[in-house]
C-alpha positions in Angstrom: -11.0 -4.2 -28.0 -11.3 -7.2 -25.3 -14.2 -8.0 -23.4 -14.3 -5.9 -20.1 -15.7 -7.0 -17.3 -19.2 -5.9 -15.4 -18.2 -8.2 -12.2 -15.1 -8.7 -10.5 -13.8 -12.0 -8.4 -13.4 -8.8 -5.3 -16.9 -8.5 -4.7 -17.7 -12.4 -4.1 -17.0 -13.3 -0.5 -13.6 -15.0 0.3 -15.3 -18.5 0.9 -17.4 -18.6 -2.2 -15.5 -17.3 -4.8 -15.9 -20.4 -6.4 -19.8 -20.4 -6.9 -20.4 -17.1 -8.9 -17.8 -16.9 -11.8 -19.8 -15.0 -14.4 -18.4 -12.2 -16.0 -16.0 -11.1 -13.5 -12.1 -10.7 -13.3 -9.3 -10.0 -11.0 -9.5 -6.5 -11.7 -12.2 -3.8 -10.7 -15.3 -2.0 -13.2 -13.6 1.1 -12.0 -10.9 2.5 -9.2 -11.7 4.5 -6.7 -9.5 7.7 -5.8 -11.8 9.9 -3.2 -10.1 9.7 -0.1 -12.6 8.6 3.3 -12.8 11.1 6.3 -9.8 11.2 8.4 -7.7 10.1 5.3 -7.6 13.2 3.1 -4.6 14.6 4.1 -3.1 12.0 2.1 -4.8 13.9 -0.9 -2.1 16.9 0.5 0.7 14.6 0.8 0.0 13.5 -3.4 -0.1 17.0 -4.5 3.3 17.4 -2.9 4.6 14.3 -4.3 4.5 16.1 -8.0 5.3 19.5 -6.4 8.7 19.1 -5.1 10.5 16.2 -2.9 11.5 18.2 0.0 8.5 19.4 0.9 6.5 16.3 0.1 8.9 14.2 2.3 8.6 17.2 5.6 5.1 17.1 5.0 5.5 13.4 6.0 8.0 13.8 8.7 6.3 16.4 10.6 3.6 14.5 12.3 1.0 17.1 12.0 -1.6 14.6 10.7 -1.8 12.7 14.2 -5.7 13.4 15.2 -6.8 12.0 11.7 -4.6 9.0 12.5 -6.6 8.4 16.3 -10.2 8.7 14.5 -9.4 6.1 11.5 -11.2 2.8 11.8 -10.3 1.0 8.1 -13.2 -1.7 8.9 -15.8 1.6 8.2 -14.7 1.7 5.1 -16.2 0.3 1.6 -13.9 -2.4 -0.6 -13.0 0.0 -3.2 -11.8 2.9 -0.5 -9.8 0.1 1.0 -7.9 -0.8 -2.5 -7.4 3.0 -2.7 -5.8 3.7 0.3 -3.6 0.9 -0.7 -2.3 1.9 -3.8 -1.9 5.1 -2.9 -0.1 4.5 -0.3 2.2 2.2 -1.5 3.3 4.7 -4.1 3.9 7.1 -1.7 5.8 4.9 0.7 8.2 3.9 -2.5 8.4 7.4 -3.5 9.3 8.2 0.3 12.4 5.5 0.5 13.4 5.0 -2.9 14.1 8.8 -4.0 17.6 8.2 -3.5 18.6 4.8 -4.1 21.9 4.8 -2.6 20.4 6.2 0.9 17.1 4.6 1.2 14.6 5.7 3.6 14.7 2.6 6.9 11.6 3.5 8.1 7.9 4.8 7.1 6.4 7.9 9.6 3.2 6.8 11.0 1.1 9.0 8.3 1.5 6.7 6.1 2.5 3.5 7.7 -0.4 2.9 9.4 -3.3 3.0 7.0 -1.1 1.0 4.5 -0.6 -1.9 6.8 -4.4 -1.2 7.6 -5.3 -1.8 4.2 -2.7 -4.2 3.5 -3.8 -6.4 6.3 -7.6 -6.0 5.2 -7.1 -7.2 1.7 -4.7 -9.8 2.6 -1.5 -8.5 1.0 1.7 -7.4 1.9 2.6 -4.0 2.4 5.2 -3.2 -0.6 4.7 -1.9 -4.0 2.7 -5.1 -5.9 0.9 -5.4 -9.0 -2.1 -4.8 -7.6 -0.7 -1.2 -6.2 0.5 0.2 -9.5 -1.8 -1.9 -12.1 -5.4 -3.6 -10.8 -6.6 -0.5 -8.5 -4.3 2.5 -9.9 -6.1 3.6 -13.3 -9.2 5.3 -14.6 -10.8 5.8 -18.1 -9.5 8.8 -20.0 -13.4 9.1 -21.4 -15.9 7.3 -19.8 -17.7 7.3 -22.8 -15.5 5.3 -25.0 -15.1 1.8 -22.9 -11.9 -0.1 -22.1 -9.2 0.0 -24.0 -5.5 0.4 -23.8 -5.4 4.0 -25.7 -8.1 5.3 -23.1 -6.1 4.6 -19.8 -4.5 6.5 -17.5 -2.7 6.2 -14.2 -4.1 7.5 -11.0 -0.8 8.0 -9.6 2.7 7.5 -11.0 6.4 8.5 -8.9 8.7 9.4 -11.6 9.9 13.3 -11.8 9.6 14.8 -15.3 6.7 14.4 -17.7 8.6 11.8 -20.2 9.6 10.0 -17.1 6.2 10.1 -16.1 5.1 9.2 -19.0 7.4 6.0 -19.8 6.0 4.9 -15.8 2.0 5.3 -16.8 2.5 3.3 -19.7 4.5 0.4 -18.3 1.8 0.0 -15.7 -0.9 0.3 -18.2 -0.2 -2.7 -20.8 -0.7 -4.9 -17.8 -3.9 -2.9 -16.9 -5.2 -3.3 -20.4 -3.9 -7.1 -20.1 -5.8 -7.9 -16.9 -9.1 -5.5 -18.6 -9.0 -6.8 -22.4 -8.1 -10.2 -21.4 -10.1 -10.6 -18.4 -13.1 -12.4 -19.6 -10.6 -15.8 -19.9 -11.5 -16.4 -16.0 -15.3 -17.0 -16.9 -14.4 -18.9 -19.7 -12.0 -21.1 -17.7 -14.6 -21.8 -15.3 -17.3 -22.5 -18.3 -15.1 -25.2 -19.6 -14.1 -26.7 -16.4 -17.5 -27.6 -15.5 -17.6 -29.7 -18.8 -14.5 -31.0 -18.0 -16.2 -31.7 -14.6 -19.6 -33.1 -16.2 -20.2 -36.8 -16.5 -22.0 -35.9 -19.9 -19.5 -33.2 -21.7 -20.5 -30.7 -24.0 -17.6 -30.9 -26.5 -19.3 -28.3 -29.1 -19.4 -25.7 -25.9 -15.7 -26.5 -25.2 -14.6 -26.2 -28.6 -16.8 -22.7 -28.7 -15.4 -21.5 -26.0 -11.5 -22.2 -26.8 -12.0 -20.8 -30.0 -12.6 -17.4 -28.0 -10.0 -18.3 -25.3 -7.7 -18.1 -28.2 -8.9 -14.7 -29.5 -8.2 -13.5 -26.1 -5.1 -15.2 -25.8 -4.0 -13.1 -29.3 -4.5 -10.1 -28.1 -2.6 -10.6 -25.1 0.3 -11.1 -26.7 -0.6 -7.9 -29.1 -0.9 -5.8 -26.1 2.2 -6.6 -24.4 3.8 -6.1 -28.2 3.2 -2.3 -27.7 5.5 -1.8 -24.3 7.7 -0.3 -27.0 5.3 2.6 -27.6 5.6 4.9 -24.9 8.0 3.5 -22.5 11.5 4.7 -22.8 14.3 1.8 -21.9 16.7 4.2 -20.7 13.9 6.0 -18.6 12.9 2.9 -17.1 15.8 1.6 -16.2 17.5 4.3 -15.1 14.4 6.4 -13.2 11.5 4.0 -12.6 13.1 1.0 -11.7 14.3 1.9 -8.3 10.6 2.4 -7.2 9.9 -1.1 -7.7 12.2 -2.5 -5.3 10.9 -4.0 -2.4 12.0 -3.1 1.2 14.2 -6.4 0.9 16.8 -4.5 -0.8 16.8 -2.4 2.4 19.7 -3.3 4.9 17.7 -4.3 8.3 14.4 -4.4 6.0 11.9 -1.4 6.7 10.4 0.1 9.9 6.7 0.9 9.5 6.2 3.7 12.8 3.2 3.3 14.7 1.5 0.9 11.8 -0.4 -1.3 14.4 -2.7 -0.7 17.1 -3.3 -2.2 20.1 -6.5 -1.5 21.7 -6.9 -0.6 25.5 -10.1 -0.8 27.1 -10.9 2.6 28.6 -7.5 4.4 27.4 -6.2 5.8 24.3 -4.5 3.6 21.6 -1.2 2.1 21.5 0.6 2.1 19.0 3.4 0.1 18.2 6.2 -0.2 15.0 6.3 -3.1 12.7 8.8 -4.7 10.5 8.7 -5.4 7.4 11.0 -7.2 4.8 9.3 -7.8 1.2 10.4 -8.2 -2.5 9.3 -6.1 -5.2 6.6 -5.9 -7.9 6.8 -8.8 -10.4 4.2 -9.9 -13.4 4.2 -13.2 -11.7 1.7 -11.4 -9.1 -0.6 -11.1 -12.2 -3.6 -13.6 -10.7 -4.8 -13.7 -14.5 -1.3 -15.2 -15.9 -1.4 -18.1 -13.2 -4.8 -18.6 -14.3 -4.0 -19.2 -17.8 -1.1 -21.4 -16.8 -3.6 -23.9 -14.2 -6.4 -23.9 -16.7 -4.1 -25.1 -19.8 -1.9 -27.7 -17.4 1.3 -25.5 -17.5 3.5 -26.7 -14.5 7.0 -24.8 -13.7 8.4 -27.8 -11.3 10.1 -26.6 -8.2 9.3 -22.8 -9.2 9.2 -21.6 -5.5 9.3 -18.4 -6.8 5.8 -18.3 -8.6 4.1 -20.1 -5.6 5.4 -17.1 -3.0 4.2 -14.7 -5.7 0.7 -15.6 -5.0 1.5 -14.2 -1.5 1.6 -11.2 -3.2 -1.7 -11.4 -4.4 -4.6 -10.0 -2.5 -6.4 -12.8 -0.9 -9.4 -13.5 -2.3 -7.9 -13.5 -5.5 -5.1 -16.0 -4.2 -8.0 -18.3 -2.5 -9.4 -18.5 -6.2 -6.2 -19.6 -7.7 -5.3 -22.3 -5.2 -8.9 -24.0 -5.4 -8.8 -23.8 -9.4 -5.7 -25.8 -9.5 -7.6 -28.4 -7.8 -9.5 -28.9 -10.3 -9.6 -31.0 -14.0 -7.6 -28.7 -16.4 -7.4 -28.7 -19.9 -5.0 -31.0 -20.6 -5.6 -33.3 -17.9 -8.9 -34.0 -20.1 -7.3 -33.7 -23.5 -4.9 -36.6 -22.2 -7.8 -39.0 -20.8 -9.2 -38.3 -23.7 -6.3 -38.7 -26.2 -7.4 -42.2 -27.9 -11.2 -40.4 -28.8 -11.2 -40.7 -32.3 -14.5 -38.4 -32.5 -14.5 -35.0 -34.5 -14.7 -33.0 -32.1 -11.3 -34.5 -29.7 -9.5 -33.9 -33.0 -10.2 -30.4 -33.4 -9.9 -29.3 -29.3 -6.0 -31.2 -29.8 -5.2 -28.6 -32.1 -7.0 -25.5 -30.7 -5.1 -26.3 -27.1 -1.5 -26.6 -29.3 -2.5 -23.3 -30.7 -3.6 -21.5 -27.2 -0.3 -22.7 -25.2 1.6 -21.6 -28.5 -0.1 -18.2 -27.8 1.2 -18.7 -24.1 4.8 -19.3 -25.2 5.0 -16.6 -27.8 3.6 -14.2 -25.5 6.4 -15.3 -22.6 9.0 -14.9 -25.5 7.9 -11.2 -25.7 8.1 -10.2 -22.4 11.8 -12.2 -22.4 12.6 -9.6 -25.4 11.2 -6.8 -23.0 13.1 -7.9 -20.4 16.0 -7.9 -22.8 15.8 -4.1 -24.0 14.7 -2.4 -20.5 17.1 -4.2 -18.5 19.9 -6.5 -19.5 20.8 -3.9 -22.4 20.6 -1.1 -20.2 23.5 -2.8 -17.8 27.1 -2.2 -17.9 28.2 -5.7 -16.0 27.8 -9.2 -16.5 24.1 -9.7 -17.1 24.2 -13.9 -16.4 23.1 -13.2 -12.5 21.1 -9.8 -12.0 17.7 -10.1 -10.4 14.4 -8.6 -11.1 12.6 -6.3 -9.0 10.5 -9.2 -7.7 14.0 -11.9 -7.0 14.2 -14.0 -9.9 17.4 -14.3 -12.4 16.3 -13.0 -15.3 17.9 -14.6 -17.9 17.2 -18.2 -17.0 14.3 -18.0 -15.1 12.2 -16.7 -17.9 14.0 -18.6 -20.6 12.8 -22.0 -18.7 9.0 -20.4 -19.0 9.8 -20.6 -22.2 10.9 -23.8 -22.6 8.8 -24.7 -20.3 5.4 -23.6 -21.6 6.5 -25.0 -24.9 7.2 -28.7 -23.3 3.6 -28.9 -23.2 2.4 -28.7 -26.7 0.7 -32.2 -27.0 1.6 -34.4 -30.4 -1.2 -34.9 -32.6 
């Protein structure tokens, strides 16, 4: 079992998440999934998403929730009931459009359109289907009694029809749960060894302490995204799942979000007026943690556009954190001003960085060979060009990672 986290990087303010690093991650101690006044009809609307599809999508259409939508005010509302109303709506609104593929819903009803783009706009992320949606703020403990793990996860909410589709959804989204929880203590220990890197007087028997548990964590990263295999069917995925995760880019005149913005006027009743929306879909490059790993270890992807509009895509304090950790002295910026240190301790953190970005690269090699099995082998055309859910080519863009990632292991 990783190290799970008692603090998360949400709770710190947005301009000082910099200044109180310990023992927090990018995802939460728990999720929250009781609904605020004025928003529990959307507890309704979830029942009836696992009921049956026609009545969940009239029960959407009918506009019967309309005085709950005048008395909402999202800024009343704690963090965690924000996060909530985000994820759940989200996986609603892909539910809503993407139930048939080949006639996609162009617009959201207000019911849900509004507090999503409330919550969206509050948390600084777009409105559309992300990692944070279906992974960081979408799971609880099966027994609150026996920690984190992988094996004691469940999803909050899932869209697929049919309990092995269902199943085969909850446990794609889970490994990246369990990634972000097992794995998340690598943020604190990041910052711990950049502040030696930092220090005018190093403390190379910390640094070297701390990689060697960087690298434990690193391990069984790669062993949790082994086990995708387990429970999540290929043909399932492909064939059921995989349309949820589009993004409203793959909608022809992008998506209409009804009444999702309100315009105050002083002394009359709300206005509300329809907003546009045209966003890609769910990727693994949202994951704040992976970019992490990559800045802290010196792992650059020149003229990857794609990874840099991911962090769009991340909610914002989390994104504020990457960007000012990439300013900073990584790991192998200090292994390389250091490279003709002939002390014993230089010569053992040379190796112990090889080893981590090995890690790195073997674990980018796995999720190539999921990529492989869930998608291109699912596919009855030519393979060389077809996209992700999130944009990118898949068979080049993560083979560069690869080769990328690997570029960087430094000769000893």
């Amino acid at each position: 079992m990783g190290n799970f986290n008692s603090k998360n990087i949400d709770n710190l303010p947005t301009h000082n998440a910099l200044n109180n690093y310990q023992d927090f991650g990018f995802i939460p101690q728990k999720c929250n999934n009781k609904l605020p006044l004025y928003y529990e009809y959307l507890e309704q609307i979830r029942v009836c998403m696992y009921e049956s599809y026609p009545k969940f999508e009239n029960l959407i259409e009918n506009n019967i929730f309309i005085d709950d939508i005048i008395n909402q005010n999202i800024l009343t509302l704690e963090d965690c009931e924000v996060r909530n109303l985000y994820s759940l709506c989200g996986i609603i609104a892909h539910k809503y459009i993407w139930h048939d593929p080949s006639n996609p819903k162009n617009s959201i009803p207000q019911c849900i359109a509004k507090p999503w783009y409330d919550s969206a706009n509050l948390l600084g992320i777009p409105p559309v289907l992300t990692h944070s949606a279906v992974d960081l703020w979408n799971w609880e403990l099966k027994d609150t009694s026996k920690g984190f793990h992988l094996d004691n996860l469940r999803s909050l909410n899932t869209m697929c029809d049919g309990d092995d589709a269902q199943q085969s959804e909850e446990w794609f989204y889970l490994i990246m749960v369990a990634i972000e929880g097992e794995c998340g203590g690598l943020v604190e220990l990041f910052e711990m060894c950049m502040k030696e890197f930092e220090s005018d007087k190093h403390d190379s028997d910390s640094i070297y302490n701390n990689m060697v548990k960087i690298k434990a964590i690193l391990t069984q990263q790669k062993k949790l995204m082994s086990r995708m295999t387990e429970r999540c069917n290929p043909k399932l995925f492909y064939n059921v799942l995989r349309k949820y995760l589009w993004g409203s880019d793959k909608i022809e005149g992008g998506l209409e979000l009804v009444g999702a913005e309100q315009i105050e006027n002083e002394g009359k009743e709300p206005q509300y007026i329809n907003v546009k929306i045209n966003y890609g879909g769910g990727s693994a490059a949202q994951s704040s943690l992976i970019q992490a790993e990559d800045i802290f270890f010196g792992i650059k992807h020149p003229n990857d556009n794609f990874l840099l509009k991911m962090r769009d895509f991340m909610p914002e304090k989390h994104r504020i954190y990457i960007e000012s950790m990439g300013e900073r002295i990584n790991m192998r910026n200090f292994l390389t001003k250091n490279v003709n240190n002939t002390s014993y301790d230089y010569q053992l953190l040379m190796p112990l960085y090889n080893e981590c970005v090995t890690l790195i690269s073997e674990f980018r090699k796995i999720h190539k060979g999921i990529v492989a099995v869930y998608i291109i082998n699912q596919m009855n055309k030519d393979v060389e060009n077809e996209t992700g859910t999130g944009g990118t080519p898949l068979q080049t863009y993560l083979r560069t990672k690869v080769e990328e990632t690997e570029k960087l292991i430094i000769e000893e």
